[in-house]
N, CA and C of each residue as an Amber inpcrd file, in Angstrom:
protein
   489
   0.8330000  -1.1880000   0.0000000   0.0000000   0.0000000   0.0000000
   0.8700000   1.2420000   0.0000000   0.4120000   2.1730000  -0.2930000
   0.8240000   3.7830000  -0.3480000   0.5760000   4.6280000  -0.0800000
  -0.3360000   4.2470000   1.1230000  -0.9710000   5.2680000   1.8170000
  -0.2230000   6.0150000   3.0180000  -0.6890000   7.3290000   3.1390000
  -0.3620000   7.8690000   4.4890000  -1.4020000   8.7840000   5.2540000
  -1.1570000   8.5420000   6.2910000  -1.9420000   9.3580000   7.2140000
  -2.8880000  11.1140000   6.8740000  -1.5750000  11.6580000   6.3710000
  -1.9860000  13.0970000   5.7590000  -0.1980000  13.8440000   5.0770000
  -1.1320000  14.5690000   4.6110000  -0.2090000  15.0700000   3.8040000
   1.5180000  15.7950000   3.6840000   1.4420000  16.0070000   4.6290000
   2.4850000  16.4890000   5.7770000   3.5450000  14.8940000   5.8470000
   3.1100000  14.5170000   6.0620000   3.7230000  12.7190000   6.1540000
   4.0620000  12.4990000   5.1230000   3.6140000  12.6490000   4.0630000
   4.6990000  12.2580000   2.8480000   5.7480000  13.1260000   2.8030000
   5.8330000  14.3350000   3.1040000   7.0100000  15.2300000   3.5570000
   8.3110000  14.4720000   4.1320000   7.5280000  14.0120000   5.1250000
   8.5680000  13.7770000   6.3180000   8.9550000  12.5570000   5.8840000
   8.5620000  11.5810000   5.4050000   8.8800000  10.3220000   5.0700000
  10.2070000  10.8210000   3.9570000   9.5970000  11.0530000   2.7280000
  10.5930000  11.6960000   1.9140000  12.4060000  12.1830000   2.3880000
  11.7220000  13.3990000   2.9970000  13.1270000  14.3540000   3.8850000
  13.6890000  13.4390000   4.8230000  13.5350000  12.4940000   5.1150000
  14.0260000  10.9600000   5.7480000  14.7330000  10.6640000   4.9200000
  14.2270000   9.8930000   3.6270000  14.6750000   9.2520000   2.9230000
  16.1920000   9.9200000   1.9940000  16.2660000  11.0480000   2.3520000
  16.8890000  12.0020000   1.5220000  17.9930000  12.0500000   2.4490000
  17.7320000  12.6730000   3.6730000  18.6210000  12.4390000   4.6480000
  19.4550000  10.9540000   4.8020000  19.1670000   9.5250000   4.8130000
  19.7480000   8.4450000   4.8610000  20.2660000   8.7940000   3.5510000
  19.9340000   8.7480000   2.2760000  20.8360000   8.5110000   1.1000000
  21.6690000   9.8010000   1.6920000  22.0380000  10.3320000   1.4130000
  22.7590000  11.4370000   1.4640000  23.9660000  11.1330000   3.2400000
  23.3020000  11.1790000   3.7350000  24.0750000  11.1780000   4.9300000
  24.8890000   9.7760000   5.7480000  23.7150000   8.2350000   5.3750000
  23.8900000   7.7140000   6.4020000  24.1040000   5.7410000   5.3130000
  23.6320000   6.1970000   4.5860000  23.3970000   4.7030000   3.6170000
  25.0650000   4.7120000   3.3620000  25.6320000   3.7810000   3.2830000
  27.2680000   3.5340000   2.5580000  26.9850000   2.0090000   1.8520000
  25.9340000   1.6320000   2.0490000  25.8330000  -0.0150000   1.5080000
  24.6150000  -0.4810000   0.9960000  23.9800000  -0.8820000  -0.1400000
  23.0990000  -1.1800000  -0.3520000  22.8820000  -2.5530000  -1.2240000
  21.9030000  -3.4050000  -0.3020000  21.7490000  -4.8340000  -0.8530000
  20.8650000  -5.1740000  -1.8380000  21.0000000  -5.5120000  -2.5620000
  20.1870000  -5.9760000  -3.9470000  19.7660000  -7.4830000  -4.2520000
  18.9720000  -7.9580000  -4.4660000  18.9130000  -9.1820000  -5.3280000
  19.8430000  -9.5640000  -5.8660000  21.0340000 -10.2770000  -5.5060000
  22.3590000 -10.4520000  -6.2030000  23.7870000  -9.9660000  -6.4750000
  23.2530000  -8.3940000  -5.9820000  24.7200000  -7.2550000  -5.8900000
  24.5950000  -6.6890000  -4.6230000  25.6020000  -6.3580000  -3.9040000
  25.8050000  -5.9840000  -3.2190000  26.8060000  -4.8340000  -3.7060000
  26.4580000  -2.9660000  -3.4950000  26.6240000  -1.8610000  -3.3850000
  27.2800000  -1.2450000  -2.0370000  29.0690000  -1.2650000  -2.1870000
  29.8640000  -0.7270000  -0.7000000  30.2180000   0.2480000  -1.2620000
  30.5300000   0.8630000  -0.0050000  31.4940000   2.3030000  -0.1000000
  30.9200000   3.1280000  -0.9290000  29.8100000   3.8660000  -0.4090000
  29.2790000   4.6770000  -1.4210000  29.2960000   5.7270000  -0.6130000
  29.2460000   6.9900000  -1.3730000  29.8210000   8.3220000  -0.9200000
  28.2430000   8.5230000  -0.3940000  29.0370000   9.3050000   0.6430000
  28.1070000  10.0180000   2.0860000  28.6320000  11.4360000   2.4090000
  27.6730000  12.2440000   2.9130000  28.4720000  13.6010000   3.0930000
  27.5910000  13.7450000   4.5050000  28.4270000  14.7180000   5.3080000
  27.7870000  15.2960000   6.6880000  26.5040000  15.5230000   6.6070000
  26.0650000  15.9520000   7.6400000  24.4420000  16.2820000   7.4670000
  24.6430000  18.0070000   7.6580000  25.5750000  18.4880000   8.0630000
  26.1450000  19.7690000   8.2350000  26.6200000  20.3710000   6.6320000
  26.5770000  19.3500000   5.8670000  26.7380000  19.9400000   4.3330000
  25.4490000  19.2540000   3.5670000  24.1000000  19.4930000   4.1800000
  22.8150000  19.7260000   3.6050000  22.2790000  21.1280000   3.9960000
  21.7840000  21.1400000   2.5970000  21.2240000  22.4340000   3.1680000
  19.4310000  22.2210000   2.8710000  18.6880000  22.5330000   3.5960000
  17.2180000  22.5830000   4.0300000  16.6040000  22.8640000   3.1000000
  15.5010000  23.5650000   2.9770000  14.2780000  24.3450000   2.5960000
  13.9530000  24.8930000   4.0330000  14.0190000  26.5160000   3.5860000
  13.4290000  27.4820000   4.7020000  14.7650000  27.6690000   6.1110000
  16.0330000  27.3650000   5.7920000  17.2710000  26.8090000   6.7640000
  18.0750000  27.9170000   6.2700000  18.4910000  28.8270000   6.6650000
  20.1220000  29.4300000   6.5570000  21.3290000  28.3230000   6.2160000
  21.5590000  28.4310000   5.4090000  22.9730000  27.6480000   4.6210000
  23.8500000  28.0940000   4.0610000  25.1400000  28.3230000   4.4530000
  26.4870000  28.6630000   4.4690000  27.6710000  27.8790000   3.5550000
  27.6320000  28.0620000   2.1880000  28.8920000  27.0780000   1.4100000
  30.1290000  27.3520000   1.1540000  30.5300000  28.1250000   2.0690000
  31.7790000  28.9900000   2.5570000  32.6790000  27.5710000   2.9740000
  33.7710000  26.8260000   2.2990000  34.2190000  26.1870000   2.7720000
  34.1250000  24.2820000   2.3150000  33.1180000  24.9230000   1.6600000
  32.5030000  23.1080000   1.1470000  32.7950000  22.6060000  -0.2360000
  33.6420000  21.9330000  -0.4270000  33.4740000  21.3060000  -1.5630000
  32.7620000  20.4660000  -2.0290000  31.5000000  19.8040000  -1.7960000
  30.6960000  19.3190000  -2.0580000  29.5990000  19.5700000  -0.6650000
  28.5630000  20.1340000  -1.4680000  27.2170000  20.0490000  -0.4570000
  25.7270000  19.7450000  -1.6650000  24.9420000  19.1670000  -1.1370000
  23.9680000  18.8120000  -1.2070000  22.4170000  19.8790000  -0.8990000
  21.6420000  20.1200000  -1.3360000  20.5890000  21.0190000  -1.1850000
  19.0760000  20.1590000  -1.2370000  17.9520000  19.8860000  -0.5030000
  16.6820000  19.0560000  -0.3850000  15.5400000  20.0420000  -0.4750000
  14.7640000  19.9840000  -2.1900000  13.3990000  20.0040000  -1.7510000
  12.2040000  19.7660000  -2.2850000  11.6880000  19.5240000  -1.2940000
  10.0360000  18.7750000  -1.5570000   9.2090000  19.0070000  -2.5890000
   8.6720000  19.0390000  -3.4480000   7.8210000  19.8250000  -4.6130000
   6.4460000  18.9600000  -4.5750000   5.6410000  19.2720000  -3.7980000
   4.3710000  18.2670000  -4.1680000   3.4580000  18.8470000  -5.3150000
   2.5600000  18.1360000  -5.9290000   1.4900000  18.5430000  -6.9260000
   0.7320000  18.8170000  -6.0870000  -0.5440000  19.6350000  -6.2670000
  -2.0370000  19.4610000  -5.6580000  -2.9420000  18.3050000  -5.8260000
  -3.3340000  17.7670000  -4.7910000  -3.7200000  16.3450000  -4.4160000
  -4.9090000  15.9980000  -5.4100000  -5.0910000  14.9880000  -5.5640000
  -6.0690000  14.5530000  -6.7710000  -6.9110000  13.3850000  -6.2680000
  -8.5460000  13.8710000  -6.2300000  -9.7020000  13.0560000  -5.8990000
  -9.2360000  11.7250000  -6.6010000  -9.1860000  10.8940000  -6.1790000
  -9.1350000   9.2190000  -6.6060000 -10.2530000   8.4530000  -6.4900000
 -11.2050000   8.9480000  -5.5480000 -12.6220000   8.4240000  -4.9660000
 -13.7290000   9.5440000  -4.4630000 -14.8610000   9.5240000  -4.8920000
 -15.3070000  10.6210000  -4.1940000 -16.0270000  10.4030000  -3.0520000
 -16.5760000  11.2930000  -2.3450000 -17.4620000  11.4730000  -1.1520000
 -16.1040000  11.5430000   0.2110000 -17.2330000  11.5860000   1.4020000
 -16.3140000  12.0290000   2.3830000 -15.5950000  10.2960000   2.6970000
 -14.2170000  10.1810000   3.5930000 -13.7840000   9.0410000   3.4380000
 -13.2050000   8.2590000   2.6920000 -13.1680000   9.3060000   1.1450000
 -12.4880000   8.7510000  -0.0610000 -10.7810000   8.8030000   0.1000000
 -10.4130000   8.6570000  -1.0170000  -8.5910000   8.8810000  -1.1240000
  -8.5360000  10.1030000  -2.3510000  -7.7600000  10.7340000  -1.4590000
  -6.6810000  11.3220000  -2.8630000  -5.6160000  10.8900000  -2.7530000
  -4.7780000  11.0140000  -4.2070000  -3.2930000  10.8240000  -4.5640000
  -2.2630000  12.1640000  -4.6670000  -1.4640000  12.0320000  -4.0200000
  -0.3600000  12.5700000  -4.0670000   0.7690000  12.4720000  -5.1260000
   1.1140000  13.3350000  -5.6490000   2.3460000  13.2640000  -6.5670000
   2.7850000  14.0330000  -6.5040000   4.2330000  14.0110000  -7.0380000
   5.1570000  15.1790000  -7.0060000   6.9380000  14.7120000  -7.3390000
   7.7030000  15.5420000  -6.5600000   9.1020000  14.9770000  -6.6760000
   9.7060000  15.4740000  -5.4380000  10.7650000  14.9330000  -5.1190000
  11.8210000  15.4980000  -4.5560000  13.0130000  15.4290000  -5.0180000
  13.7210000  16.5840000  -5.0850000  15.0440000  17.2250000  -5.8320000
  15.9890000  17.3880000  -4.8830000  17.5510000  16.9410000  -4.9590000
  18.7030000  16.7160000  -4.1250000  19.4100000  17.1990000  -5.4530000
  19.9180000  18.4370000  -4.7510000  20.7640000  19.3160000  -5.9920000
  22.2040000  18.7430000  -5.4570000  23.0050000  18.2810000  -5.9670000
  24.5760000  17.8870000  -5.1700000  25.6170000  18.8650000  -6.4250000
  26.2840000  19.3930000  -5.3770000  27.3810000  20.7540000  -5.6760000
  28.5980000  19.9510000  -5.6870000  29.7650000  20.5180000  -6.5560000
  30.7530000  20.4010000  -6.5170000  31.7240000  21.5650000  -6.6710000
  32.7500000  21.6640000  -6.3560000  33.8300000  22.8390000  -6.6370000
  33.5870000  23.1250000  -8.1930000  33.5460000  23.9060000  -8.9450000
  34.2100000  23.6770000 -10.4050000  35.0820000  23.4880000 -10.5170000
  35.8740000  23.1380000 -11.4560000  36.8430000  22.5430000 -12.1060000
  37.4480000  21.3340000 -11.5240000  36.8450000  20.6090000 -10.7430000
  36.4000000  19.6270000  -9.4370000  36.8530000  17.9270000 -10.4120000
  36.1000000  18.4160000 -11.3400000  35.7350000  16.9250000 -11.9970000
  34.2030000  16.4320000 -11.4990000  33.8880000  15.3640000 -12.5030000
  32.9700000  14.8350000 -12.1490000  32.9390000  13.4840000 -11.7290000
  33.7740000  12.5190000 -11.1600000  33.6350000  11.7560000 -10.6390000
  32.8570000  11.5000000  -9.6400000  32.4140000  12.4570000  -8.6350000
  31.8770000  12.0430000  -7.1770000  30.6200000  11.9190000  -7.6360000
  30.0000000  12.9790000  -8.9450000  29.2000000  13.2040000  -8.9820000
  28.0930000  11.8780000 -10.0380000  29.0020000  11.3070000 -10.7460000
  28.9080000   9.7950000 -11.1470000  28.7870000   9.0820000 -10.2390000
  29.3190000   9.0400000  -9.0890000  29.4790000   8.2240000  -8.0270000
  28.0730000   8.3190000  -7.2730000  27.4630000   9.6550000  -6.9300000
  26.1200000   9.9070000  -6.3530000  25.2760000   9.5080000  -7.1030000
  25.5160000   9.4520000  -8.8700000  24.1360000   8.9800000  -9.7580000
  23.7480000   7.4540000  -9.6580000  25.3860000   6.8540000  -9.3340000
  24.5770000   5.4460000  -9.6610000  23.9820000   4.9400000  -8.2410000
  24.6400000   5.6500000  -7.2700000  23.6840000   4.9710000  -5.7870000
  22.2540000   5.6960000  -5.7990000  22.1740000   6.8800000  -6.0400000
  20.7590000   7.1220000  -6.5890000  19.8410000   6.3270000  -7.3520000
  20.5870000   5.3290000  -8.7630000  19.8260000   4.6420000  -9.2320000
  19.4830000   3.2970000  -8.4900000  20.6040000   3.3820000  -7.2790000
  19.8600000   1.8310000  -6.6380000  18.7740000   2.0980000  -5.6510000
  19.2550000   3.3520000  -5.0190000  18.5100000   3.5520000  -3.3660000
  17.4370000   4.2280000  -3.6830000  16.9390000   4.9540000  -4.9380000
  15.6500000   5.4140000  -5.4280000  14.9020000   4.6870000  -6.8090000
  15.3550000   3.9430000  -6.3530000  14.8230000   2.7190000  -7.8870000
  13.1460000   2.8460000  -7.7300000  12.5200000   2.8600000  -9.3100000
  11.1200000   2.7950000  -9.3640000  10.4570000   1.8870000  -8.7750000
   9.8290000   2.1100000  -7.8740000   8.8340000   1.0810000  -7.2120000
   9.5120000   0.7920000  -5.9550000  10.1100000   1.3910000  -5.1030000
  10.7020000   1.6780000  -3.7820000   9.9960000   2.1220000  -2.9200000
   9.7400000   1.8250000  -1.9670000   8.2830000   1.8020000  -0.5850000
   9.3670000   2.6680000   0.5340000   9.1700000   4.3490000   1.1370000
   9.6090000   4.9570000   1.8750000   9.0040000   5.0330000   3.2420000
   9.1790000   3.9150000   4.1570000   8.0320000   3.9850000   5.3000000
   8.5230000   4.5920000   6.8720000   7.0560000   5.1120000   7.1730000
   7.2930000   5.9040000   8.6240000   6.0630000   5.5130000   8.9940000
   6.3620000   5.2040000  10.1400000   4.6630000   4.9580000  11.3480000
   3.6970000   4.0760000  10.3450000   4.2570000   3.4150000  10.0140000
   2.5870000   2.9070000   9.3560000   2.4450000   3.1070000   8.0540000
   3.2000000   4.7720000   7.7260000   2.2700000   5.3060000   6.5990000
   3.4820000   4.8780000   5.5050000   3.3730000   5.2780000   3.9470000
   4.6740000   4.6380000   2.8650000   4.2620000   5.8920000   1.7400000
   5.1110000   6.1920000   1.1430000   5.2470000   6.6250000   0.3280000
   6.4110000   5.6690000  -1.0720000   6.0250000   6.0130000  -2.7540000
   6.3970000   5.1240000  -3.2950000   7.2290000   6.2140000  -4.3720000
   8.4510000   5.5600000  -4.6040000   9.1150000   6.3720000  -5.9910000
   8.7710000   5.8000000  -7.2590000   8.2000000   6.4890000  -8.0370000
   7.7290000   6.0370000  -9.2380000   8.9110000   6.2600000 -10.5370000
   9.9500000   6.9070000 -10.5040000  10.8830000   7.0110000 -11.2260000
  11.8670000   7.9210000 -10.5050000  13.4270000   7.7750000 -11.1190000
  14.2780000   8.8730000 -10.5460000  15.1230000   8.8330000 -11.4280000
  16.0850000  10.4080000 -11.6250000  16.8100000  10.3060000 -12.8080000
  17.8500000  11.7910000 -12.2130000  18.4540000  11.7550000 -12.6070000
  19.7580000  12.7420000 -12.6850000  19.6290000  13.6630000 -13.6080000
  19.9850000  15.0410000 -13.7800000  20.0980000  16.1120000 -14.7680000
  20.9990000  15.9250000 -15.2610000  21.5730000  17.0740000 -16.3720000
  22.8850000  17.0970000 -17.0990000  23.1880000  18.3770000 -16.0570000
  24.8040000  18.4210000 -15.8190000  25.0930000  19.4320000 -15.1060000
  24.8490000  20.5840000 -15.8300000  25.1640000  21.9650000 -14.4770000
  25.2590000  23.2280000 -14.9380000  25.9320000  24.2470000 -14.1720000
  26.5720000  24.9820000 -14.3300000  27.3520000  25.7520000 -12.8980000
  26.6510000  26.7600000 -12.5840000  26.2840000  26.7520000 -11.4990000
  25.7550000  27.9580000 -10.6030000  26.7030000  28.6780000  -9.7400000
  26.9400000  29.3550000  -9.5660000  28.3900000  30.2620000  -9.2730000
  29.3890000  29.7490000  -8.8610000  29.9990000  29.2970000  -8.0800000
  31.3520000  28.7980000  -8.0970000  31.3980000  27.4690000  -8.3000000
  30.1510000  26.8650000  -7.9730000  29.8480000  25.3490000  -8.1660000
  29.8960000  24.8130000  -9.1230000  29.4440000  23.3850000  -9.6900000
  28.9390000  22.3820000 -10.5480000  27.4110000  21.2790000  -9.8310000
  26.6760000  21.8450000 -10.7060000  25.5590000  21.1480000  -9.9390000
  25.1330000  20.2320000 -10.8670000  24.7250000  19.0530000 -10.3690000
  23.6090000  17.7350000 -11.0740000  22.4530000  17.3690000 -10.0320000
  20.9960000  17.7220000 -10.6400000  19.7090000  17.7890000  -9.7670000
  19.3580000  15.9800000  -9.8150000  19.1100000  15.3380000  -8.7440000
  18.6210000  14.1550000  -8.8230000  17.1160000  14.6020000  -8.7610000
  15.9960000  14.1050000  -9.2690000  14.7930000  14.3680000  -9.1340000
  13.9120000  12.7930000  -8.9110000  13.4260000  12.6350000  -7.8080000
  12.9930000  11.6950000  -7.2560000  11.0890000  12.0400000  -7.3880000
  10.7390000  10.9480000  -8.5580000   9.1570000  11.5110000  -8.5760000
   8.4880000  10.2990000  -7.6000000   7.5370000  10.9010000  -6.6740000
   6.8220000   9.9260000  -6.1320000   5.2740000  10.0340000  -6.0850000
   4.7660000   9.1320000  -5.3230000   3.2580000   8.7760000  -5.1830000
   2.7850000   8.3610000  -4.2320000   1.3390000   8.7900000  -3.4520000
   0.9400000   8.3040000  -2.0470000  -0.5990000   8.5180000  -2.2160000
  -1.3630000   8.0570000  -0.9690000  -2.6690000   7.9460000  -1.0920000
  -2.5590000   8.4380000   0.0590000  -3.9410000   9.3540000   0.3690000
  -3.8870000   9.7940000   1.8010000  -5.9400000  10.0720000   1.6660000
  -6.1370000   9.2770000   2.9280000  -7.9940000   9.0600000   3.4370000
  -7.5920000  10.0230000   3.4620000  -9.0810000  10.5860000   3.1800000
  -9.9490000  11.8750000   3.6810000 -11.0130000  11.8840000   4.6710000
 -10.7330000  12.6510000   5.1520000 -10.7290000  13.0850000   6.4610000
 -12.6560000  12.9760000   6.1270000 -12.9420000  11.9440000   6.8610000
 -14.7650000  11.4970000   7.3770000 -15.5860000  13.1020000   8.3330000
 -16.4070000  13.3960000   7.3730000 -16.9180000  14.8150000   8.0800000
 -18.2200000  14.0420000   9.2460000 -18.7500000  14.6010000  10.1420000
 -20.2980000  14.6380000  10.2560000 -20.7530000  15.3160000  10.6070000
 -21.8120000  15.5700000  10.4840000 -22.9140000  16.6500000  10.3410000
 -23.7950000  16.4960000  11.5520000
């Protein structure tokens, strides 16, 4: 299932999930392969949505954020579901003239740890990645950036009125 509680919760599930790849995953098991030593960066070189962030000093930092669609009737009346869609975007920075190795290095653990059809769960509730893919770089001022864009999907009850 793909449901969650409310809407807010697919947030948080997500910004979880973003946080472990990014910060805390170094290993990932597969049906047959096993994925070591995969690059991790501080959680002190993420930067938020709505957070003061400082890249004074960083050669590689990371940036998280949420982009939901407006929710979509799936069922009607009170008690029904809507669906959730949207993406989440992990911009990862590099020095320029840096090279791009690390940044190869972040695409392909992206393609394992956000693979289509991946279940993101908290309390009960899950959220699902329906595709994920990497940009072509571009430099934004002193940097080199490549946007991972993580599209997902969730169901969330509606909230039973009475009268």
């Amino acid at each position: 299932m793909i449901n969650i509680s409310n809407t807010t919760q697919a947030r948080a599930i997500l910004i979880e999930a973003a946080k472990d790849f990014l910060s805390v995953v170094v290993q990932i098991g597969t049906q047959g392969e096993t994925f070591a030593d995969l690059p991790i960066i501080p959680v002190d070189a993420i930067a938020w949505e709505n957070k003061n962030f400082d890249t004074q000093g960083k050669e590689l930092w990371a940036s998280v954020f949420y982009r939901p669609n407006q929710p979509v009737s799936r069922t009607i009346g009170p008690g029904g579901m809507d669906e959730i869609t949207g993406f989440l975007q992990i911009d990862l920075n590099v020095k320029s003239n840096s090279g791009e190795a690390e940044l190869i290095a972040w695409e392909r653990k992206a393609r394992v740890y956000f693979h289509a059809g991946r279940y993101f769960r908290k309390n009960g509730d899950s959220v699902i990645a329906t595709s994920s893919g990497m940009s072509q770089g571009r430099h934004v001022e002193n940097y080199f950036r490549k946007s991972l864009t993580i599209a997902f999907k969730a169901h969330v009850k509606r909230p039973q009125l009475t009268n």
